[in-house]
C-alpha positions as CSV (number, residue, x, y, z in Angstrom):
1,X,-123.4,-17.0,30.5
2,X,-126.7,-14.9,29.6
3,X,-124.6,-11.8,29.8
4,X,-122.3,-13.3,27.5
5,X,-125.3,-14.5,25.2
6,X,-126.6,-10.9,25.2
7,X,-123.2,-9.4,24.5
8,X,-123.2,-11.7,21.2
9,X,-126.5,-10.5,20.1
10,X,-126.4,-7.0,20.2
11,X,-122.9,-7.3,18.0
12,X,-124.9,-9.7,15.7
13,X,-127.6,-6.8,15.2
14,X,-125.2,-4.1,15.3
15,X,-123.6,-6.3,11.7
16,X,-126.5,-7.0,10.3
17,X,-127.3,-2.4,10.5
18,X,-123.5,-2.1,9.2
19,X,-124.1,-4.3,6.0
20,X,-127.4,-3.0,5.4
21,X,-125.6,0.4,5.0
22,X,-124.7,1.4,1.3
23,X,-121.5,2.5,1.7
24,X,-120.6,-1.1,3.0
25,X,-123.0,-3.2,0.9
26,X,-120.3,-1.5,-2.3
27,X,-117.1,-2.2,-0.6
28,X,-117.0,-6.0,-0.9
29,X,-114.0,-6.4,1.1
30,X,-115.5,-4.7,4.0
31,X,-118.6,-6.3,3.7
32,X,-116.8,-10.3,3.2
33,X,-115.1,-9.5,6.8
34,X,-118.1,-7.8,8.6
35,X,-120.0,-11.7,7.0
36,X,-117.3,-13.7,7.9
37,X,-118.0,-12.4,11.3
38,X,-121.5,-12.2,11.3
39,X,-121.5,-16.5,10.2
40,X,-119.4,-17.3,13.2
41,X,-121.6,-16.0,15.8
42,X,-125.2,-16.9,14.0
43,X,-125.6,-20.0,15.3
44,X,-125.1,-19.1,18.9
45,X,-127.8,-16.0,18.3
46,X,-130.1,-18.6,17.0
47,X,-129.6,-20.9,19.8
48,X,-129.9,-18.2,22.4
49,X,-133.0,-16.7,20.7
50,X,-134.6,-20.0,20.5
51,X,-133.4,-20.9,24.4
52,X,-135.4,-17.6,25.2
53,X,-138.7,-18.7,23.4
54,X,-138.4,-21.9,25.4
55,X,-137.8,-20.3,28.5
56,X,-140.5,-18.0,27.8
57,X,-143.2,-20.8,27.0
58,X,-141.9,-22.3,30.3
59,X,-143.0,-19.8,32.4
60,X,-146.6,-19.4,30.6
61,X,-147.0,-22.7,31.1
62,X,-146.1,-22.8,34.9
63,X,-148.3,-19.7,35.2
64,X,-150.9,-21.9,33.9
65,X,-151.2,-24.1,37.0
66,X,-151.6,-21.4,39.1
67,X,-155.2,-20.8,37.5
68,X,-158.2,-22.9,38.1
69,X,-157.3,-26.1,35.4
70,X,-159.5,-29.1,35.6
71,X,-157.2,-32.0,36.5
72,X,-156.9,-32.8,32.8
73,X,-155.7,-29.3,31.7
74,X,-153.4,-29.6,34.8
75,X,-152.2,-32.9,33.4
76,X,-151.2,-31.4,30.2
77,X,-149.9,-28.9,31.4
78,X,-147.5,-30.8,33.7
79,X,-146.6,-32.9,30.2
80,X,-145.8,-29.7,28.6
81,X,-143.4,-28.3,31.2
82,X,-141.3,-31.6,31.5
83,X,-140.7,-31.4,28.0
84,X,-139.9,-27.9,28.1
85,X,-137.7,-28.0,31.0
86,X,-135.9,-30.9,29.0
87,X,-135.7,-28.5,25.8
88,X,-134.7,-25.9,27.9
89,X,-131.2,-27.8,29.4
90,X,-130.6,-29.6,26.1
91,X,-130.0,-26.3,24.8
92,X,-128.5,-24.7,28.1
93,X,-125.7,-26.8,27.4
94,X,-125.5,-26.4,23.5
95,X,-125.3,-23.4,24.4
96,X,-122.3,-23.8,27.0
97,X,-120.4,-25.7,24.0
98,X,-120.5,-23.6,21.7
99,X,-119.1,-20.8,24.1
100,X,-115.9,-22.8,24.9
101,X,-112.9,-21.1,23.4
102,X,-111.9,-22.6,20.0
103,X,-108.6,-23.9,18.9
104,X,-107.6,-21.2,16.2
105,X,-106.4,-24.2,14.3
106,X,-109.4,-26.1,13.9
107,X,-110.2,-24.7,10.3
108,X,-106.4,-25.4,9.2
109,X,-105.3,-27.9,6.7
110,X,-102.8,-30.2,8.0
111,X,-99.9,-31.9,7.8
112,X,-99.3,-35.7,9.1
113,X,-96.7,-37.9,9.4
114,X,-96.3,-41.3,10.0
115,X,-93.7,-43.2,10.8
116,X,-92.7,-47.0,11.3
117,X,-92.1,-47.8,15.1
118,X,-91.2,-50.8,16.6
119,X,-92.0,-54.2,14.9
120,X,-89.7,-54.2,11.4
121,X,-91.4,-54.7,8.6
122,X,-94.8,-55.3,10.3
123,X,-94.9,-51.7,11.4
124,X,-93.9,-50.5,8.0
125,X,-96.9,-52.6,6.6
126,X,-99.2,-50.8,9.4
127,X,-97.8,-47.3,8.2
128,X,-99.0,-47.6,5.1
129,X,-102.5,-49.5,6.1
130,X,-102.6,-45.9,8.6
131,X,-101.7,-43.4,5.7
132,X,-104.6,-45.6,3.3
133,X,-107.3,-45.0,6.2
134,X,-106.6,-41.3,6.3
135,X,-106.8,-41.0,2.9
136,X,-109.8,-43.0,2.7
137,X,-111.4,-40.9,5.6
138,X,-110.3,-37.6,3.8
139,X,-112.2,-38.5,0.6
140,X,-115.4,-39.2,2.6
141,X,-114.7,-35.4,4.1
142,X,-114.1,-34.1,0.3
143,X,-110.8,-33.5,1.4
144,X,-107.6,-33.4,-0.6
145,X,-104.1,-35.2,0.4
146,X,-100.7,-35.0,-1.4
147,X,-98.1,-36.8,-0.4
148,X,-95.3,-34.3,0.4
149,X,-92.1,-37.0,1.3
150,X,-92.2,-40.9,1.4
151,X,-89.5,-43.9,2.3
152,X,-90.7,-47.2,0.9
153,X,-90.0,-50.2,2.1
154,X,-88.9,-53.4,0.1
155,X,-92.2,-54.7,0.9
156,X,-94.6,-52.2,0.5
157,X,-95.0,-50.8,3.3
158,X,-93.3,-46.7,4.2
159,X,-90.6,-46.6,6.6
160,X,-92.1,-42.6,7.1
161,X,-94.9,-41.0,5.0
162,X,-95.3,-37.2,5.5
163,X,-98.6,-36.1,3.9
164,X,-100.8,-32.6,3.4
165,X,-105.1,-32.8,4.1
166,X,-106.9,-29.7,2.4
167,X,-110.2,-29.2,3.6
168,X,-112.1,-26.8,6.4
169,X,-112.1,-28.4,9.4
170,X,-109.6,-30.8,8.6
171,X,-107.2,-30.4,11.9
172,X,-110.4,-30.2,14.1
173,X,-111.0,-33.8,13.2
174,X,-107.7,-35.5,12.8
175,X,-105.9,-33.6,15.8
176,X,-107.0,-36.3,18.0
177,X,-104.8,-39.0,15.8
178,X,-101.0,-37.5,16.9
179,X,-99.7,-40.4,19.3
180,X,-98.2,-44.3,19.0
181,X,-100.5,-46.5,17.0
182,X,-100.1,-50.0,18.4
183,X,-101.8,-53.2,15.5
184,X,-101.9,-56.8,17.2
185,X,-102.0,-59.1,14.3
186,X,-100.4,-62.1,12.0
187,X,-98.0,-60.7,9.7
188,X,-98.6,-62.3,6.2
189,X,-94.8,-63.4,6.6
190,X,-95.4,-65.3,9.8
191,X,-95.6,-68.9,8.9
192,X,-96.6,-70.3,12.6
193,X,-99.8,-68.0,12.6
194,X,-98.2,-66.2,15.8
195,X,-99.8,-63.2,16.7
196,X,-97.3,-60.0,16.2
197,X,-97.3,-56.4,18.1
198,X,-96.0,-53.2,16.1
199,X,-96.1,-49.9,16.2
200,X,-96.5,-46.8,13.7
201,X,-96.2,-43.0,15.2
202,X,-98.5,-40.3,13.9
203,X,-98.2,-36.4,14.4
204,X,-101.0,-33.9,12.9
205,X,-99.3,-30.6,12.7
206,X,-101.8,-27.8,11.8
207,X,-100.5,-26.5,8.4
208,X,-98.2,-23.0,9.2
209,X,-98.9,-19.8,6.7
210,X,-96.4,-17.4,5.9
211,X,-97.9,-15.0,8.2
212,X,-97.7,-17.9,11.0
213,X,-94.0,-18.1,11.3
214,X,-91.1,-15.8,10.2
215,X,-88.4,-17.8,8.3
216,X,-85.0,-16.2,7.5
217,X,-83.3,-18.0,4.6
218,X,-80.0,-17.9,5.7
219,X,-80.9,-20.6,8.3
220,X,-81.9,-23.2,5.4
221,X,-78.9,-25.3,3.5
222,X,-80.9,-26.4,0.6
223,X,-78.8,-29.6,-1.3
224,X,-80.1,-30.7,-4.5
225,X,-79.7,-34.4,-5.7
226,X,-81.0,-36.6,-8.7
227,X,-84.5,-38.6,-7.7
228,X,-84.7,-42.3,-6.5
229,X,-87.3,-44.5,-8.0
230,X,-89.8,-44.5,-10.6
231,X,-90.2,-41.8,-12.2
232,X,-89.3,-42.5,-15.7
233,X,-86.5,-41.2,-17.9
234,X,-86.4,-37.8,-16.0
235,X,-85.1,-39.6,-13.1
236,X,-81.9,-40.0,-13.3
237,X,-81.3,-37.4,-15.8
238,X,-81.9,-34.1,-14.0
239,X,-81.0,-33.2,-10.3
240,X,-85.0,-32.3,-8.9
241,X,-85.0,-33.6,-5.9
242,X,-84.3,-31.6,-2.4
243,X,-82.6,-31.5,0.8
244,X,-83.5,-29.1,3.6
245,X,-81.8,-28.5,6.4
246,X,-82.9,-26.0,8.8
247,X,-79.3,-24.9,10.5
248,X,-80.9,-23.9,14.1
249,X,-82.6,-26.9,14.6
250,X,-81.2,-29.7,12.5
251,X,-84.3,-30.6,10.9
252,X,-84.0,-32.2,7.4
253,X,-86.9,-32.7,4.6
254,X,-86.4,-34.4,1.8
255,X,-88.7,-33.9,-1.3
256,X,-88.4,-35.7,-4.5
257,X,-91.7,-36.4,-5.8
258,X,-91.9,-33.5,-8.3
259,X,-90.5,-33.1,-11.2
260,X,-89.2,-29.7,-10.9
261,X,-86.4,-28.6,-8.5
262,X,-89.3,-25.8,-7.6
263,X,-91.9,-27.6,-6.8
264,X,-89.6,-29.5,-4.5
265,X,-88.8,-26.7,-2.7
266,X,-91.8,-25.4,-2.2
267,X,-93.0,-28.6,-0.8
268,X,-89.9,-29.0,1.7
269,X,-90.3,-25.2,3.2
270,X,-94.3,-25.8,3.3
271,X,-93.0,-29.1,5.8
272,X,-90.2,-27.3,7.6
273,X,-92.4,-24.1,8.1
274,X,-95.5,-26.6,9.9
275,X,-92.7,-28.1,12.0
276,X,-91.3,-24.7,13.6
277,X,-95.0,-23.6,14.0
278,X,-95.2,-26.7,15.5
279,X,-92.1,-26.1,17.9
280,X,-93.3,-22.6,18.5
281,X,-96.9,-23.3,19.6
282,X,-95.8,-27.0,21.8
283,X,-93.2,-24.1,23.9
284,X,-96.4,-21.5,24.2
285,X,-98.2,-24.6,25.6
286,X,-95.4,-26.1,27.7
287,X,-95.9,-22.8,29.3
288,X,-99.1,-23.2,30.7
289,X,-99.0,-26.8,31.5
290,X,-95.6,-28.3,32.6
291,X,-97.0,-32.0,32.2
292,X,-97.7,-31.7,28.5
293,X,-96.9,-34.5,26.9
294,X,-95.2,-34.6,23.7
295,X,-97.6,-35.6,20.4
296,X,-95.4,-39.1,19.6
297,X,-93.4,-39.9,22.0
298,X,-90.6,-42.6,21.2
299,X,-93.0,-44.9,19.3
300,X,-92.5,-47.8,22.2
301,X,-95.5,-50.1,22.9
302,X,-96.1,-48.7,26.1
303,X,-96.5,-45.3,24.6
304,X,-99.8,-46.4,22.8
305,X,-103.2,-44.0,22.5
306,X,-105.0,-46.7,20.5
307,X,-104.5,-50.9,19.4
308,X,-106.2,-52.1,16.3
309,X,-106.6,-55.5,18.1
310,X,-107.3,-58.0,14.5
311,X,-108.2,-61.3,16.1
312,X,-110.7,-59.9,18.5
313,X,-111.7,-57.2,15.6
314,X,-111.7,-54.6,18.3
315,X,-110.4,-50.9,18.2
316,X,-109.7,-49.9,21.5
317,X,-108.5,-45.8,22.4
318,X,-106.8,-45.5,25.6
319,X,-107.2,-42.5,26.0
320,X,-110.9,-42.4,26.7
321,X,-111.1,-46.6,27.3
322,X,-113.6,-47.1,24.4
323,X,-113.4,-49.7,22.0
324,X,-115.1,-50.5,18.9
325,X,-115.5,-53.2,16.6
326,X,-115.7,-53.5,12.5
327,X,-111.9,-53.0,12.2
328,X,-112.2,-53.8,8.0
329,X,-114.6,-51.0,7.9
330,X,-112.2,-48.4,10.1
331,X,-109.6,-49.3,8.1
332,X,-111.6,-48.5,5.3
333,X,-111.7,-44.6,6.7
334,X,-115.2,-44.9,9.1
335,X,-113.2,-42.8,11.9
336,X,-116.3,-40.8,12.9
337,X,-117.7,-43.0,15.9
338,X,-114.2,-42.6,17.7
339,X,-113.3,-39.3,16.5
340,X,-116.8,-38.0,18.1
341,X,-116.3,-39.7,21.3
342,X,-113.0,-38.1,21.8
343,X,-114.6,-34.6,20.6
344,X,-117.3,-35.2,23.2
345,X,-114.6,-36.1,26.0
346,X,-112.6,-32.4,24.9
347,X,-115.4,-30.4,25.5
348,X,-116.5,-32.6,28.8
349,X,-113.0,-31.6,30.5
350,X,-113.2,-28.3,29.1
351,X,-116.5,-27.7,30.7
352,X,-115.1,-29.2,34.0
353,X,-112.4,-26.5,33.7
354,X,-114.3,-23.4,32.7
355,X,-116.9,-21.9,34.0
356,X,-119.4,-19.8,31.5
């Protein structure tokens, strides 16, 4: 790992000569990618440089009790290197962190869908109450959503909701959320006060760029229809809204929100475009672990990563067994308790598998 550290170091000093030198500090695009680089290593140089002035004080201070010390200078100096020693591994293992390889898509914006499972209405109800939390959460994050495709329900709820989140960061927070969503609660329709179980699915796909996947548009049937819906007198008038099929896969979007045929489009190949990068990167995966697991599964009760248990006003994630209370206010978008604890858990396994 120190090897590693120092490597780090001497590239952080050898961009901090390169920007210093005219003929760089007048070419900004040279200079924006030698500082974009620069900021993603500069926390780990600071950590490292501040681990060495630690380790360094450490061994003064053991040196210390080799010398003649009255018992109370010995004292201290016992004090001192416990809480040096403790310094010292806290940020040992910041350090071990912060080396782990990143997801490349952890600064993406994102896609999500969600979906009504099993339940009826109930689980359309719990879609919605799902797509309000993530919004809620993504304001708290200054993020922007925008709903790309929706299918109401009679009663309010979305039979599927299929959303964007704009914001750095945003698919290194919400990844964890792709999986069956189970609520245990009375439906407002239930006269007998019986307690219900539904289910909603979820899938975070990491928004794909042009330069992520090749498309060829002679594998796209593109239908245009008239809107459904509000939408005023423009409705029913002009033919906006779209249908995209992608031939080789069978994969259909449907976008009618706009009110431009363009618009539409645009926000149907944005979908379609996340959804192959999606395929793509699940068969790179699949690759190097046979037992991957797909991100929803079939949306079946058993299939659940987390239950939003209302009686007992419990959250409980399966995935880590850790459950929370305050549902109201998780509902309300407070996601970062959980979220952390399942970061925490990814980079525990990940230090179990790889050694720095």
């Amino acid at each position: 790992m120190i090897e590693q550290l120092k490597k780090i170091e001497k590239r952080y000093r050898e961009l901090d000569r390169k920007m210093a030198r005219p003929e760089i500090a007048t070419d900004l695009s040279q200079l924006q990618t030698l500082a974009q680089e620069r900021a993603a290593i500069e926390e780990i140089v600071m950590t490292y440089r501040k681990y060495r002035d630690v380790e360094k004080s450490l061994e003064e201070t053991r040196a210390m009790l080799d010398d003649d010390l009255d018992e109370e200078m010995a004292n201290l100096a016992r004090q001192e290197i416990e809480s040096l020693e403790k310094k010292l591994s806290e940020l040992k293992e910041k350090l071990r962190l912060a080396l782990l390889p990143k997801d490349p898509n952890d600064e993406k914006d994102i896609i999500m869908e969600i979906r009504a499972g099993t339940g009826g209405n109930e689980a359309a109800l719990f879609a919605a109450d799902l797509f309000r939390m993530y919004t809620r959460y993504a304001q708290a994050h200054n993020w922007n959503t925008d709903i790309l495709s929706m299918s109401e329900s009679g009663i309010g709820g979305f039979k599927e909701i299929i959303f964007e989140v704009k914001g750095k960061g945003a698919y290194s927070h919400l990844k964890y959320e792709s999986g069956v969503h189970r609520v245990q609660r009375v439906p407002v329709t239930e006269a007998s006060g019986r307690i219900h179980t539904s289910t909603s699915t979820v899938a975070v796909l990491p928004k794909a760029e042009e330069v992520d996947i090749d498309v060829n548009p002679e594998d796209f049937k593109i239908d245009v229809f008239h809107s459904g819906g509000a939408g005023g007198q423009n409705v029913n008038k002009v033919a906006t809204a779209i249908r995209m099929t992608h031939l080789p896969t069978g994969m259909v979007v449907v976008c009618q929100d706009e009110r431009s045929q363009l618009q539409n489009k645009v926000k149907a190949m944005s979908v379609l475009r996340t959804r192959l990068l999606d395929i793509k990167r699940r068969k790179q995966e699949e690759q190097i672990t046979s037992d991957r697991r797909s991100q929803v599964g079939t949306g079946e009760r058993a299939e659940k990563i987390r239950t939003y248990n209302y009686p007992q006003d419990r959250i409980t994630d399966h995935r880590i067994n850790l459950s929370v209370h305050n549902l109201p206010k998780f509902m309300e978008g407070e996601l970062d308790e959980l979220i952390g604890a399942l970061t925490a858990n990814e980079q525990a396994e990940q230090l179990e598998g790889h050694t720095v």
